[in-house]
C-alpha positions in Angstrom: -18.1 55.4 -46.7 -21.2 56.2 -44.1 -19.6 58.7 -41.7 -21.0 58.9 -37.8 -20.5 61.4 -35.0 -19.7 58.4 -33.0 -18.9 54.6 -33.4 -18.5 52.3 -30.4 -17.0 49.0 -31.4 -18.2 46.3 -28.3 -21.7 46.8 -26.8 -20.9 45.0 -23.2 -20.0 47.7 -21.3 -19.3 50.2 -24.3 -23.0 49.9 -24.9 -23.5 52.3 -21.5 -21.5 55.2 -22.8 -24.6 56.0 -25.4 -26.5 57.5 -22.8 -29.5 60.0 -23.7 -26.7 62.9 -23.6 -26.0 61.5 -27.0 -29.4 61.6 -28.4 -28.2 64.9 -30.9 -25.4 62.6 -32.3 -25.0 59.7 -35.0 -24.3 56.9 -33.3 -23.1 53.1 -34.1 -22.7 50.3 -31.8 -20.9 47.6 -33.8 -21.2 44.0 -32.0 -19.9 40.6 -33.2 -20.9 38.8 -31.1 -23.5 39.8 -27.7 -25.1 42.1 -27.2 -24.5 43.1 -23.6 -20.8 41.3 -23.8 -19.2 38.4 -21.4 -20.8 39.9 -17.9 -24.5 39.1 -19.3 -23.8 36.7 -21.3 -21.0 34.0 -20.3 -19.2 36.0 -17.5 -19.9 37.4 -14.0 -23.8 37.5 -14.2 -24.4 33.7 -15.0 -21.9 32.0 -12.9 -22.9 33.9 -10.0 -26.5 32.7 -10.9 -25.0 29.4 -10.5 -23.2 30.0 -8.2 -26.1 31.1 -5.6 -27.9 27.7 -6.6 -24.9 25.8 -5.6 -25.0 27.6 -2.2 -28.5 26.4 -2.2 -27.4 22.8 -2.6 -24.6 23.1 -0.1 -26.8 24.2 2.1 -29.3 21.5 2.2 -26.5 19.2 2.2 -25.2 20.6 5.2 -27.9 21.3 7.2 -27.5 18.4 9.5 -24.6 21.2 11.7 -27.4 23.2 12.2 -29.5 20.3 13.8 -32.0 20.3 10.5 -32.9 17.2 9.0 -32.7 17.3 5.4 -31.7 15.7 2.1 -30.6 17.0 -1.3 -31.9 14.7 -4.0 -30.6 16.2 -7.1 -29.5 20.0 -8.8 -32.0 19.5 -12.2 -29.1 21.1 -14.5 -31.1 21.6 -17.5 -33.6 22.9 -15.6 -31.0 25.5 -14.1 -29.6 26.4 -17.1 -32.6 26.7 -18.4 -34.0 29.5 -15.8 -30.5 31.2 -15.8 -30.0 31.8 -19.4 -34.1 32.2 -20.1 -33.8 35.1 -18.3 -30.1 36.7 -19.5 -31.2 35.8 -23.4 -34.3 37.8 -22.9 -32.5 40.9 -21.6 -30.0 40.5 -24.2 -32.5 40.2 -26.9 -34.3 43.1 -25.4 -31.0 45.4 -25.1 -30.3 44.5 -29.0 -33.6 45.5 -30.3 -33.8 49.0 -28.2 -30.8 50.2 -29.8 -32.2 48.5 -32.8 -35.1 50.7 -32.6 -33.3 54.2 -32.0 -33.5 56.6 -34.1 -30.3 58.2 -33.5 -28.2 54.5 -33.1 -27.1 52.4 -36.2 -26.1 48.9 -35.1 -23.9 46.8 -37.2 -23.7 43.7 -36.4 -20.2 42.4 -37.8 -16.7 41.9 -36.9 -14.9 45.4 -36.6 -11.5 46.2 -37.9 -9.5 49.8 -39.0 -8.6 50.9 -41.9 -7.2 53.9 -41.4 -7.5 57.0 -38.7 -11.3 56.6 -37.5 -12.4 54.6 -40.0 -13.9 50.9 -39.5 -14.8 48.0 -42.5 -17.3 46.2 -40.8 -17.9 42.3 -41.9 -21.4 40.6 -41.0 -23.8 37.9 -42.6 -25.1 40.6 -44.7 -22.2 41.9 -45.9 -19.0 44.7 -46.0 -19.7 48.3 -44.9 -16.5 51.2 -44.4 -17.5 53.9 -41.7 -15.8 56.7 -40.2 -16.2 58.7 -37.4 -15.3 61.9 -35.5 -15.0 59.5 -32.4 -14.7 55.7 -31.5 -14.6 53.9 -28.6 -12.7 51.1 -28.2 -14.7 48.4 -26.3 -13.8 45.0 -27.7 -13.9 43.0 -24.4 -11.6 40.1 -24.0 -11.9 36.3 -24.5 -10.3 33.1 -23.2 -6.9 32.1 -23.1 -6.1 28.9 -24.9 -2.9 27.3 -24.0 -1.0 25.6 -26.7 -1.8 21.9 -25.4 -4.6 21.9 -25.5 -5.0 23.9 -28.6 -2.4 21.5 -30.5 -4.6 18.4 -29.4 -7.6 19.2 -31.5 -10.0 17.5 -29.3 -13.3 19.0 -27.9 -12.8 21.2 -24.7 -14.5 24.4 -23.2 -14.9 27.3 -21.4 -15.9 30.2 -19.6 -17.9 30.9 -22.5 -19.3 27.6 -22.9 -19.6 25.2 -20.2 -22.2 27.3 -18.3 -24.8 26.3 -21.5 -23.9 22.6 -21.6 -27.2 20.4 -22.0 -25.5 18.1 -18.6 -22.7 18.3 -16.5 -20.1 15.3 -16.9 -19.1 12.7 -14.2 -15.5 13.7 -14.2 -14.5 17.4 -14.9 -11.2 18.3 -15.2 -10.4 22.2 -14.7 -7.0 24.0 -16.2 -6.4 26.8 -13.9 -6.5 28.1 -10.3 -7.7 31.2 -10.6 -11.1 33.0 -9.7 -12.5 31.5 -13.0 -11.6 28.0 -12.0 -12.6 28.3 -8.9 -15.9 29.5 -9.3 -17.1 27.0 -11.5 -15.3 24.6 -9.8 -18.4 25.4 -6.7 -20.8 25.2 -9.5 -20.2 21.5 -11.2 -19.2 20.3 -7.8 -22.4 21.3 -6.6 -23.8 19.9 -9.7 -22.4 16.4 -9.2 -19.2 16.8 -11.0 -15.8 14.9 -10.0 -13.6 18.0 -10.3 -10.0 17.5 -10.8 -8.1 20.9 -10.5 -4.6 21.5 -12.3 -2.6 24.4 -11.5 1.1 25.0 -12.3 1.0 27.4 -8.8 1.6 25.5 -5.3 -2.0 27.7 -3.9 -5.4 28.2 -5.8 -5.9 32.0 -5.9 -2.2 33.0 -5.9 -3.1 36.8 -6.7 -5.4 36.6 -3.7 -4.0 37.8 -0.3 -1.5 34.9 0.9 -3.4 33.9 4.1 -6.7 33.9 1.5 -5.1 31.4 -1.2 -3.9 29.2 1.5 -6.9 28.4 3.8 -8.8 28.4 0.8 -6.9 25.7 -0.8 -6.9 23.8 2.3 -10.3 23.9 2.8 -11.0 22.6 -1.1 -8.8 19.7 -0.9 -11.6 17.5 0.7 -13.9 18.7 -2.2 -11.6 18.0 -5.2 -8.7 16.5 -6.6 -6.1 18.7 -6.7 -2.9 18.8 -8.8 -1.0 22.0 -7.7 2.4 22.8 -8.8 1.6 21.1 -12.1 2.0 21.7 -15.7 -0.3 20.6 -18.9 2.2 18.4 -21.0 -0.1 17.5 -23.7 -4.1 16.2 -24.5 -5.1 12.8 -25.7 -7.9 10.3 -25.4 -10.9 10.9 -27.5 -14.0 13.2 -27.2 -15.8 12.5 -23.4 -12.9 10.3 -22.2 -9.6 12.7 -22.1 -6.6 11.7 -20.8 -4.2 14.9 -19.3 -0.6 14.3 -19.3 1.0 16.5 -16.9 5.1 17.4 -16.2 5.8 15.2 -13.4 4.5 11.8 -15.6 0.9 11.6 -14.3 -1.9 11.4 -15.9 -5.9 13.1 -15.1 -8.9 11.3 -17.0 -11.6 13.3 -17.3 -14.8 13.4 -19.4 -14.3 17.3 -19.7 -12.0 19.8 -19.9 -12.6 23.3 -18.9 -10.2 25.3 -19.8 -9.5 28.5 -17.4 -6.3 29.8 -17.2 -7.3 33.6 -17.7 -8.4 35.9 -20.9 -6.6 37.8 -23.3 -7.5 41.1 -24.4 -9.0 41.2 -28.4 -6.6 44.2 -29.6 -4.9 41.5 -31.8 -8.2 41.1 -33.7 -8.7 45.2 -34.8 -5.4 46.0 -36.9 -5.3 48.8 -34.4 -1.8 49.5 -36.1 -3.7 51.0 -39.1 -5.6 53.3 -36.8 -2.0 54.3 -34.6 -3.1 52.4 -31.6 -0.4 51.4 -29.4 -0.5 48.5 -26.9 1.4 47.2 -24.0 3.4 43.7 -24.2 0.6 41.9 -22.9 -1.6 43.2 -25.8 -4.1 45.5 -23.6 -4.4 49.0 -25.7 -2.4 51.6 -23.8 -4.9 54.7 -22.2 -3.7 57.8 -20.2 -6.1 58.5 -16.8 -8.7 59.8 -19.1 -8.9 56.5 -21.4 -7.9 58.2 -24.2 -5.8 56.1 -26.7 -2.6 56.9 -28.9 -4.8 58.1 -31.8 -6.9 61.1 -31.7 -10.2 60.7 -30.9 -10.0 57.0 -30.1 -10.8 56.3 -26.7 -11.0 52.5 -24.9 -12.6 51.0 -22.1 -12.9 47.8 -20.5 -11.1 43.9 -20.7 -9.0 45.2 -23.6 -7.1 48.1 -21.8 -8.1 47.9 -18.0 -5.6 46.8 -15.4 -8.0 45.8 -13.5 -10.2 43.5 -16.3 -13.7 43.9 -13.9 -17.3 44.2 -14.6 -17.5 47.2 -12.5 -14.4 48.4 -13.0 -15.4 48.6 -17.1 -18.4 50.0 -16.1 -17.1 53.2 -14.3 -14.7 53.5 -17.2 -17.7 53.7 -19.1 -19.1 56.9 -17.4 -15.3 58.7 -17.6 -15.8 57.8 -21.5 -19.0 59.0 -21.6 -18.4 62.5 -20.0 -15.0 63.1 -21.5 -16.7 62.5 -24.8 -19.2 65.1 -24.3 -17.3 67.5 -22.0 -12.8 67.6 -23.8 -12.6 70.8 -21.9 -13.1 69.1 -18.6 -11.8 66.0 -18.5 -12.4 63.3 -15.5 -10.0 60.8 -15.2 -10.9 56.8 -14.1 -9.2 55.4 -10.9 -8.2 51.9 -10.4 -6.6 52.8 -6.9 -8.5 50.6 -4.7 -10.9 48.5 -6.6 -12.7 45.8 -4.1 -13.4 42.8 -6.1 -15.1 39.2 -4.9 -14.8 35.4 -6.0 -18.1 33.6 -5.6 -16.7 30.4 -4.1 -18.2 28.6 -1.2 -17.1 30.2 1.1 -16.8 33.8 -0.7 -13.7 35.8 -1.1 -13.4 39.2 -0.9 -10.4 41.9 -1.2 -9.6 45.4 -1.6 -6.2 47.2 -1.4 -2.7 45.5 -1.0 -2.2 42.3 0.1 0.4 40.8 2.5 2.5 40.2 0.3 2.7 43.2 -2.0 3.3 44.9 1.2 6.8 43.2 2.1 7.4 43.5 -2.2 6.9 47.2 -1.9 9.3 47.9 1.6 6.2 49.3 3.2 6.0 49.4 7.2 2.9 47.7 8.0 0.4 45.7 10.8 -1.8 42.8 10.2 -5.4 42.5 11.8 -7.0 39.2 11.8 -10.2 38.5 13.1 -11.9 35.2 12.5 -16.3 34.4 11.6 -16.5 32.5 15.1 -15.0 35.1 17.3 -18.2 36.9 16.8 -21.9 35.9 17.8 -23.3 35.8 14.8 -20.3 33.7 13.4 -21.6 31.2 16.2 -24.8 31.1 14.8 -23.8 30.0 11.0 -21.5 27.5 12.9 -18.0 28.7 10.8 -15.2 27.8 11.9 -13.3 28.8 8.9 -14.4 32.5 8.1 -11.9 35.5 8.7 -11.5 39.2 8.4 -7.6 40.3 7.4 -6.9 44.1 7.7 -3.4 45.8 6.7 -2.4 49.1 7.9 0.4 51.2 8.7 1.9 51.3 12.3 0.9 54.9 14.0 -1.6 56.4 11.5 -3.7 53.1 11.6 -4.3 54.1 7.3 -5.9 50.9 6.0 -3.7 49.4 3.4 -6.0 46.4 2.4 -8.5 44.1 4.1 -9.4 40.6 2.5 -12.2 38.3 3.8 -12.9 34.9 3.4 -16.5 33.6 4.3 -20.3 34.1 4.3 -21.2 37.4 1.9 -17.7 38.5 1.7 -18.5 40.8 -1.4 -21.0 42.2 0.7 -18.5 43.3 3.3 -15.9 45.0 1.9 -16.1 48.6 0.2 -13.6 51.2 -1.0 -14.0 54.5 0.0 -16.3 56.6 -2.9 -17.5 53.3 -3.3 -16.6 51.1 -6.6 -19.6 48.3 -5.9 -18.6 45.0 -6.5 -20.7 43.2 -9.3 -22.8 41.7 -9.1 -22.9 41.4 -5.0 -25.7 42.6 -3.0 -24.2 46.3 -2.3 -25.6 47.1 -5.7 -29.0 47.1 -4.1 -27.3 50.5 -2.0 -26.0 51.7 -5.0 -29.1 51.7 -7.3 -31.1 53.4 -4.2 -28.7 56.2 -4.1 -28.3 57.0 -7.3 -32.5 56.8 -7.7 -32.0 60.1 -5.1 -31.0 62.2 -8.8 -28.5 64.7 -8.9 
């Protein structure tokens, strides 16, 4: 059995812990799938591509309130997906083969599962290996939920993994789910030419969003698609590119696609973490104290398959706590998921940080509401919105904000937490990367 000073298992956001602090150690990065996980490669990075060239398209299509003359003729998909993925494949590729080419990395490329305390048997194409190590880092990501319909119907469906890299976009999509995910893509095959049909067992899109937010948001996307709220997948049939949803109230959907996007499930259930005495919570996410440190010494985790708060950014600033408290046990850092902005791409853009409304009557708390709309302010009258609005929650007296949600032009842009956790990918990056090119 090959031994290592270090193995992380997941190289999305477990690849940035290996930092060149590690460069004395004997690293592994074991990947099964991606190198550079969901974000880069089916998660936040590419829909958000997308996303931005449906805001393009919407745009054009709109510019007549602006007193412009002009006409979209078509969004050239494959020519879209095309640029999009040209791009994220090469950085992919190019992250793989500079670990590849490290001296002090080993990367297996396998599925990952323990055997025992801190030790691994990692299956590939090429074969079996058994490591072991004086540390691991569990970084296994997450990957979509599947509901038992659809699962049970054996037809073709897809998701947030897939649809992004279809070679065209069908007449008639139907979407399962309301949330961010659905939502998002939702903007992007609408945009694309797409019939969408929405089903959601909720009565709002966005029910986790700030009450005011999930309601004017649905009410503005009823005009775009068909929604079904407040409904329930009974069962799929049909045949492959003309599906036929049966829902709980006797209706039917006919689609020519289903995209399947009712949330993600952590990938605990897929490392016999038992073997390694890692404990979980119900939900399957591997349980971490405020340093990320597991049940079993030496294992920490980061990321979709602990994190309360399953973000990109989120995963990477558990990433740096990892990476310090790896180096430095005598001085632990902890992670905070106290108030952690976070954005949904939609047209128009969401954006949140803190409580919402309704967490705030849950919780007894004492509290004002502040609501200012886009068009109360001048440049609100030049984009023309009428729909736009800033939401601020505090308490009476001290004025101490308790959450602020937005809805409208670069929302993710407008909305920070204090010691800033940047939304990603929104521009505010841009103000991170500059500040942290000031050094130490």
């Amino acid at each position: 059995m090959r031994h290592h000073d270090l193995v992380v298992i997941g190289a999305g956001s477990g690849n940035a812990v290996v930092d060149d602090s590690f460069a004395d150690l004997d690293v592994a990065i074991v990947e099964e799938r991606w190198f550079g996980g969901t974000c880069l490669n089916a998660g936040c990075i590419p829909s958000k591509m997308l996303a931005y060239t449906a805001q393009v398209a919407r745009t054009v299509r709109e510019a007549g309130a602006y007193d412009v003359d002009a006409e979209l003729r078509a969004v050239r998909w494959r020519q879209v997906r095309d640029r999009v993925f040209g791009r994220l494949d090469t950085e992919r590729d190019s992250g793989r083969q500079g670990r590849v080419q490290q001296d002090s990395v080993t990367v297996y490329e396998g599925k990952a599962r323990f055997i025992g305390p801190r030790s691994l048997r990692i299956e590939g194409e090429h074969g079996t290996v058994d490591v072991s190590a004086d540390q691991i880092v569990v970084a296994a990501g997450s990957r979509p939920s599947i509901p038992g319909p659809v699962a049970e119907a054996g037809l073709p469906y897809e998701t947030s993994d897939t649809i992004m890299r279809i070679d065209a976009p069908p007449r008639r999509l139907a979407i399962l789910g309301g949330g961010y995910i659905a939502a998002e893509l939702a903007e992007v095959f609408g945009a694309a030419g797409c019939s969408v049909t929405i089903v959601e067992q909720e009565e709002r899109l966005l029910g986790p969003q700030d009450e005011t937010v999930a309601e004017r948001f649905t009410e503005l996307v009823r005009s775009r698609y068909d929604l079904r709220l407040g409904r329930e997948l009974t069962g799929v049939g049909g045949r492959p590119g003309a599906l036929r949803l049966s829902l709980d109230d006797g209706s039917t959907v006919d689609a020519d696609m289903l995209l399947v996007a009712v949330g993600r499930a952590p990938n605990s259930d897929r490392l016999n973490l038992e073997a390694a005495g890692i404990a979980t919570h119900d939900d399957g996410r591997v349980r971490v104290d405020r340093h990320q440190r597991t049940t079993a010494e030496g294992v920490f985790a980061l990321g979709d398959i602990c994190s309360p708060v399953p973000l990109k950014h989120v995963a990477n600033r558990e990433a740096k706590v990892v990476a310090h408290n790896l180096r430095h046990p005598d001085d632990l850092v902890a992670a905070d998921h106290d108030l952690v902005p976070a954005a949904v791409f939609t047209n128009p853009q969401i954006a949140s940080v803190g409580a919402t409304e309704q967490e705030c009557r849950d919780r007894g708390l004492d509290y004002v509401v502040g609501l200012a709309g886009y068009g109360d302010v001048a440049y609100g009258w030049a984009m023309e919105d009428t729909t736009g609005f800033c939401k601020v929650l505090a308490e009476p007296g001290s004025g101490r904000l308790l959450g602020a949600h937005l809805m409208g032009a670069e929302a993710s842009t407008l909305t920070l937490a204090e010691s800033p956790y940047w939304i990603h990918p929104a521009l505010t990056e841009v103000v991170e990367n500059a500040l942290l090119d000031l050094g130490p």
